[in-house]
C-alpha positions in Angstrom: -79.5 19.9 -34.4 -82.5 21.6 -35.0 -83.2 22.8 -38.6 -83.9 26.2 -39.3 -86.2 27.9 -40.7 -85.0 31.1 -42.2 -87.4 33.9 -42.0 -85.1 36.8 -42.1 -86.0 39.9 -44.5 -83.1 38.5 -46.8 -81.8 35.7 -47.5 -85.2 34.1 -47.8 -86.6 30.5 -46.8 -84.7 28.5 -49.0 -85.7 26.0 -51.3 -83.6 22.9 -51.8 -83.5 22.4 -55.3 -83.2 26.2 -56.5 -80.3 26.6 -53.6 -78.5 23.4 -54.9 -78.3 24.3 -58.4 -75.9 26.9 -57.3 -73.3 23.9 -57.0 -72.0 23.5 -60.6 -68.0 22.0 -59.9 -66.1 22.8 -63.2 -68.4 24.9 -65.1 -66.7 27.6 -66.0 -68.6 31.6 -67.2 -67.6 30.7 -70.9 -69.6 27.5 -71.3 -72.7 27.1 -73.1 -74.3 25.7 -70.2 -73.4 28.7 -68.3 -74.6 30.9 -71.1 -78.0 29.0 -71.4 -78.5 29.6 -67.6 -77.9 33.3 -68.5 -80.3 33.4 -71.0 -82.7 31.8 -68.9 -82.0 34.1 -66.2 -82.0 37.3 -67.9 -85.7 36.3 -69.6 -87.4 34.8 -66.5 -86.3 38.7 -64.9 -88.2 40.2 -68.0 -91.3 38.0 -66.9 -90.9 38.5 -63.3 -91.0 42.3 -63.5 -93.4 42.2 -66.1 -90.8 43.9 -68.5 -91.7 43.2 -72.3 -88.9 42.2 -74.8 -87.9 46.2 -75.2 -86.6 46.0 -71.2 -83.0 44.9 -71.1 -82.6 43.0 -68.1 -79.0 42.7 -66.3 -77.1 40.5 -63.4 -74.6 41.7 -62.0 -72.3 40.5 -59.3 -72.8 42.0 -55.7 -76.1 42.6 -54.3 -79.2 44.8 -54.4 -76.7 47.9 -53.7 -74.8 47.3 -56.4 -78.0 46.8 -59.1 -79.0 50.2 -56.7 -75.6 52.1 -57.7 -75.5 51.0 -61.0 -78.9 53.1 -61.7 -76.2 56.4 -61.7 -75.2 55.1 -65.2 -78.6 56.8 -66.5 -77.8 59.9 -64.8 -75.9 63.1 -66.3 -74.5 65.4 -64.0 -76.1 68.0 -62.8 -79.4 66.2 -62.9 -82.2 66.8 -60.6 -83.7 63.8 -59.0 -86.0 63.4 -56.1 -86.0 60.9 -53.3 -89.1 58.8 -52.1 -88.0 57.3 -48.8 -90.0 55.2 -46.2 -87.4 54.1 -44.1 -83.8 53.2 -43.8 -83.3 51.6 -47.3 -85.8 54.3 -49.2 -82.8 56.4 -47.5 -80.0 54.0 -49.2 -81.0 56.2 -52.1 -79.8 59.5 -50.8 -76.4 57.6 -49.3 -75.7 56.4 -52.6 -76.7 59.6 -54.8 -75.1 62.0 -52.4 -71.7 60.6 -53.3 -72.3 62.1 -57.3 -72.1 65.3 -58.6 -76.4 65.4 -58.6 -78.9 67.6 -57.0 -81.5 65.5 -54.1 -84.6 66.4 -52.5 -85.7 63.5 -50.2 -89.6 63.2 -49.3 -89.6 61.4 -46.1 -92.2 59.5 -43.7 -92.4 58.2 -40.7 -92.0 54.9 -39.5 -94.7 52.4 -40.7 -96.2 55.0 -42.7 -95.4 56.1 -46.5 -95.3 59.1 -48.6 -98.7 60.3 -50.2 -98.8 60.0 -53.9 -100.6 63.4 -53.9 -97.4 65.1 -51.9 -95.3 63.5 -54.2 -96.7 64.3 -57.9 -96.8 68.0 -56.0 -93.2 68.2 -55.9 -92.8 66.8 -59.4 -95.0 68.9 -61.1 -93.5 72.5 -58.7 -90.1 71.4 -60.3 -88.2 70.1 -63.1 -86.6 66.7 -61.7 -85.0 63.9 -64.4 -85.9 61.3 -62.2 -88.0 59.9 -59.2 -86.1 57.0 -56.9 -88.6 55.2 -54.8 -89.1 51.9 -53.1 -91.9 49.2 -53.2 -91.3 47.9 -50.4 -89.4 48.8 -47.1 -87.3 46.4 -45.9 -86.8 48.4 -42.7 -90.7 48.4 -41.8 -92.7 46.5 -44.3 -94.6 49.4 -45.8 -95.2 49.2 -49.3 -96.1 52.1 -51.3 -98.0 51.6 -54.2 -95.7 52.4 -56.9 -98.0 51.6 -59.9 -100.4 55.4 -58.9 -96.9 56.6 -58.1 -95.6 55.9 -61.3 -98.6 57.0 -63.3 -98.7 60.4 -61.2 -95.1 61.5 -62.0 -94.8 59.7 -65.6 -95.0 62.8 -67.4 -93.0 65.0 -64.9 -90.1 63.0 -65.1 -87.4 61.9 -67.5 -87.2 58.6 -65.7 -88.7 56.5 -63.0 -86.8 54.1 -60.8 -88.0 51.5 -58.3 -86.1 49.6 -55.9 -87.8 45.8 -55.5 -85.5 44.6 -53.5 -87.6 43.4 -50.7 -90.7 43.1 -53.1 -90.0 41.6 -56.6 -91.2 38.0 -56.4 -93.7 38.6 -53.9 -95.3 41.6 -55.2 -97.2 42.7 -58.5 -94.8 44.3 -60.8 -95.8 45.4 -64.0 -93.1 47.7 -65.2 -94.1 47.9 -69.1 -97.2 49.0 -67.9 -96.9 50.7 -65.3 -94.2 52.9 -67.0 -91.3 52.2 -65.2 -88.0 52.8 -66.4 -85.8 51.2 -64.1 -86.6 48.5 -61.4 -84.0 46.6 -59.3 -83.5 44.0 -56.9 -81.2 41.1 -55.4 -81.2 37.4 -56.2 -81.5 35.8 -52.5 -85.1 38.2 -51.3 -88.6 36.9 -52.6 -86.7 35.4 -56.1 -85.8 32.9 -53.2 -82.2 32.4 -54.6 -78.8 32.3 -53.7 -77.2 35.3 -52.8 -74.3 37.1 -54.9 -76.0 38.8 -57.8 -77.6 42.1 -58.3 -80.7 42.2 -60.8 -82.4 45.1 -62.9 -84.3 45.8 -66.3 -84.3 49.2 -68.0 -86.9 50.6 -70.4 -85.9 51.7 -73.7 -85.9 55.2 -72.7 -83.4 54.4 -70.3 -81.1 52.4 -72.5 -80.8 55.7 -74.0 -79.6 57.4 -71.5 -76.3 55.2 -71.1 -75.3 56.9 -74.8 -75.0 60.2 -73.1 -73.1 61.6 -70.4 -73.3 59.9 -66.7 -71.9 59.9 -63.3 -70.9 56.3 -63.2 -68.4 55.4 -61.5 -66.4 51.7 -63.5 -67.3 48.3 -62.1 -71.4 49.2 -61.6 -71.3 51.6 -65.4 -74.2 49.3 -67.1 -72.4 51.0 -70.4 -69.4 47.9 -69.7 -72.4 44.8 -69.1 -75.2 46.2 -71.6 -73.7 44.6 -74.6 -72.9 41.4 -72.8 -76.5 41.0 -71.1 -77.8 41.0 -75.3 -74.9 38.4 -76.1 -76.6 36.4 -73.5 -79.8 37.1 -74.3 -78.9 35.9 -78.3 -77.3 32.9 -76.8 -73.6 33.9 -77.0 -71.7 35.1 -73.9 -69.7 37.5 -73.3 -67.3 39.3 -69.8 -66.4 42.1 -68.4 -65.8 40.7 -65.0 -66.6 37.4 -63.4 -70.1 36.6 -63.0 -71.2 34.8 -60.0 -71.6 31.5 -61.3 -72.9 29.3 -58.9 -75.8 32.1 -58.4 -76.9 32.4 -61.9 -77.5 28.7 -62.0 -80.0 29.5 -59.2 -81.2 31.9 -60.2 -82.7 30.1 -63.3 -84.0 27.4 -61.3 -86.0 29.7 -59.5 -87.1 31.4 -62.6 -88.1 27.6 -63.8 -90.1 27.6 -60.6 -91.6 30.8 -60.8 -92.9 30.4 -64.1 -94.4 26.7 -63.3 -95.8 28.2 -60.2 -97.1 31.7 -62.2 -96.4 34.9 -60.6 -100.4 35.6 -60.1 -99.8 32.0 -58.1 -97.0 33.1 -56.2 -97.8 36.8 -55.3 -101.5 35.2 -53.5 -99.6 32.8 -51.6 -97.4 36.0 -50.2 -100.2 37.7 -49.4 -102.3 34.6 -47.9 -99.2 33.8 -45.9 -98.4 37.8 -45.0 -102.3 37.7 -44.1 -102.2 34.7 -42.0 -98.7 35.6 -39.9 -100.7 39.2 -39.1 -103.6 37.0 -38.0 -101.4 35.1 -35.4 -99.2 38.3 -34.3 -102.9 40.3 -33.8 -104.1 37.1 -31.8 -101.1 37.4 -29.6 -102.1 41.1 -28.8 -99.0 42.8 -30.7 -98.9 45.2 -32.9 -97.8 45.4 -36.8 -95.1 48.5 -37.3 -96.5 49.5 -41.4 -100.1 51.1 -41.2 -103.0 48.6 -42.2 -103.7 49.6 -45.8 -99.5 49.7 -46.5 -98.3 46.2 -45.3 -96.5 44.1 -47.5 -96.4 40.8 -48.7 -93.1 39.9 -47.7 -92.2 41.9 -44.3 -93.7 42.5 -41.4 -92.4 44.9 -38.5 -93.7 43.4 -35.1 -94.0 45.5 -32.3 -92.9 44.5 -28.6 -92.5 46.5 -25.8 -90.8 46.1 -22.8 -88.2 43.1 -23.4 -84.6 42.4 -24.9 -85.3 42.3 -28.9 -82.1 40.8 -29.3 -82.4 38.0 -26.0 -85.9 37.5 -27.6 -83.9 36.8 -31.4 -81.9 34.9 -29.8 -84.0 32.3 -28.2 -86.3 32.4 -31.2 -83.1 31.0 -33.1 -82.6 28.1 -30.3 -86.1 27.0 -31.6 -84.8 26.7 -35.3 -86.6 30.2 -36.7 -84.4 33.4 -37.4 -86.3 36.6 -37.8 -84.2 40.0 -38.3 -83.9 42.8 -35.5 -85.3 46.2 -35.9 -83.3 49.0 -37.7 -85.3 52.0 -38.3 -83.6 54.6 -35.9 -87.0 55.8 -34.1 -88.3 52.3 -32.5 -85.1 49.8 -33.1 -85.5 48.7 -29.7 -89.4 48.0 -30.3 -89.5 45.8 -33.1 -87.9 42.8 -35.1 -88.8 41.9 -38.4 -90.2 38.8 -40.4 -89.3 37.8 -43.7 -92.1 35.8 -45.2 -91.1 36.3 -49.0 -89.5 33.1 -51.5 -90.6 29.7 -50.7 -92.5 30.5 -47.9 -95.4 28.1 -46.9 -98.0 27.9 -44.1 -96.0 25.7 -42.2 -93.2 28.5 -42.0 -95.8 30.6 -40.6 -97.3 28.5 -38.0 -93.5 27.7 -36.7 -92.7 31.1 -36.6 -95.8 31.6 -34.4 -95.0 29.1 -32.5 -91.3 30.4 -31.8 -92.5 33.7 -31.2 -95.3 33.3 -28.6 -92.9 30.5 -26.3 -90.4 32.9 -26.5 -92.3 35.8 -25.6 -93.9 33.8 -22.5 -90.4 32.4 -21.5 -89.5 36.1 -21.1 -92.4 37.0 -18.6 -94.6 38.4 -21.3 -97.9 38.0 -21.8 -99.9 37.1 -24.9 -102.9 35.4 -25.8 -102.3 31.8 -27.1 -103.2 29.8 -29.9 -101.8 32.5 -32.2 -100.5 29.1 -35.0 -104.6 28.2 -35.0 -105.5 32.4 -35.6 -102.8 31.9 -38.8 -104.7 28.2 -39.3 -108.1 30.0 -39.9 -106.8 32.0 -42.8 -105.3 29.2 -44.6 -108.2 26.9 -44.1 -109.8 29.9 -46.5 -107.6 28.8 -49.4 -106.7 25.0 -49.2 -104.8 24.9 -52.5 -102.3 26.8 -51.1 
């Protein structure tokens, strides 16, 4: 059996040890060992996002939706709060708020492109909003928008300012105590490289507030029922409100272990070496990226192919051990599939996935340029400590 290589846009490339730490047989959510791993958890969040100590960080059960959902526990009805979408998950935002008693405006771009900071500090300042909701980076196309002159453009428009990470935080800069963000989010299996089942965030001070007024929250995702838990944990107690996901905290805090060993300036230029060097091989094979040049991410790429089956083409890329994700943004599904190349991602990922993609593509009649695995090769000769 062929092993595979996972280079979906979530769950990541795996890494053994971080994925078998999950298996913890009789450890139950009111041991101390389960309680350290919070603590662990919960602190190597705070580094990850570049939170300081005033940022209350939280894992929830669920996924990046939930952590998403949860972010309505800030809110007081009535509020107005504008929408910064780039794709299909920028527009998870709208589904989610549209089902509270808020007000939404949605700025909205086209696929592979992103929506100007100048277009959206001009809505901001034309109206009173209590909060902006945007996303770093697009899981549906791989554009990321550049949420630190986002953040600093609205910062004193707004009452609070939200990012989703869930395709970005591991694999991208994120500096939310300086960048002033109040509330970034994002799920446990994407470029933290862990197991899935938990929903991460950390709040800002400002926003911890908020949770003593009034809110829309619904029960199960009201951060009002976790918030004194998460600072049990975080003073080495424990605490519930509803089962944690064990297994998943456990890896989690390996991977934050990791992390920290590997530093996040470390592991955000080996994203973008490997994110370089993929691009390298798919412009060698004479296809084209989805996200516009001076927006692509470090963890997803949107590769353009006309004129074949996407999903035949998925298909027999899996036979040859690599899984990539199909398109899903509504104006080019057919054209594109997408790459994860986010967690434990290493050059030899890369050149496999080139590998998978150009036989595949040549098995289906079309035709590309080899050699694309020796295009990627050249980068990462560039940086041999990688």
């Amino acid at each position: 059996m062929t092993s595979r290589i996972l280079m979906h846009v979530g769950p990541s490339i795996g890494n053994y040890d971080v994925l078998s730490a999950a298996v913890q047989p009789n450890i139950g959510f009111a041991s101390p060992e389960f309680n350290s791993a919070m603590k662990n958890s919960l602190e190597g969040f705070r580094y990850v996002t570049g939170s300081d100590s005033s940022y209350t960080p939280f894992i929830l059960p669920g996924s990046g939706t939930v952590a998403m959902e949860s972010v309505m526990s800030f809110i007081p009805r009535g509020s107005r709060i504008l929408v910064v979408s780039n794709g299909v998950f920028g527009d998870r935002w709208e589904a989610i708020m549209s089902r509270y008693p808020v007000i939404l405006k949605v700025l909205r771009a086209e696929a592979g492109k992103a929506v100007s900071t100048g277009e959206i500090e001009h809505e901001v300042s034309s109206g009173r909003y209590f909060a902006v909701a945007m996303t770093q980076v697009e899981t549906s196309t791989g554009v990321r928008l550049d949420v630190e002159s986002v953040a600093k453009a609205v910062r004193n428009h707004v009452d609070l300012v939200i990012v989703d990470g869930v395709a970005s935080i591991g694999g991208e800069t994120m500096k939310a105590s300086h960048w002033g963000i109040d509330v970034c989010l994002t799920a446990s299996q994407k470029a933290l490289g862990a197991q899935a089942g938990a929903g991460l965030l950390v709040a800002s001070p400002s926003a911890m507030e908020k949770l003593k007024g009034e809110s829309t929250s619904g029960y199960f995702a009201d951060l009002r029922n976790w918030s004194d838990i998460m600072n049990k944990f975080l003073a080495g107690g424990g605490g519930y409100f509803a089962t944690p996901p064990i297994g998943t905290v456990f890896s989690i805090q390996k991977s934050m272990d990791l992390i920290r060993s590997e530093t996040m300036e470390a592991r955000v230029s080996r994203h973008e070496i490997c994110s370089q060097a993929f691009r390298a091989g798919i412009n060698h094979l004479g296809l084209e990226i989805l996200a516009s040049e001076k927006l692509r991410s470090n963890t997803v790429s949107g590769v353009m192919v006309d004129g074949i089956n996407i999903a035949d083409f998925l298909q027999r890329c899996m036979k040859k051990g690599v899984e990539f994700g199909a398109g899903v943004h509504p104006s080019v599904r057919d054209r594109y599939f997408r790459v994860g190349h986010m967690g434990w991602v290493q050059p030899a990922h890369i050149i496999t996935a080139l590998n998978a993609i150009e036989s595949s593509l040549e098995e289906m009649g079309k035709k590309v340029d080899r050699g694309s695995a020796l295009a990627a090769g050249e980068i990462f000769s560039r940086y041999p400590g990688i």
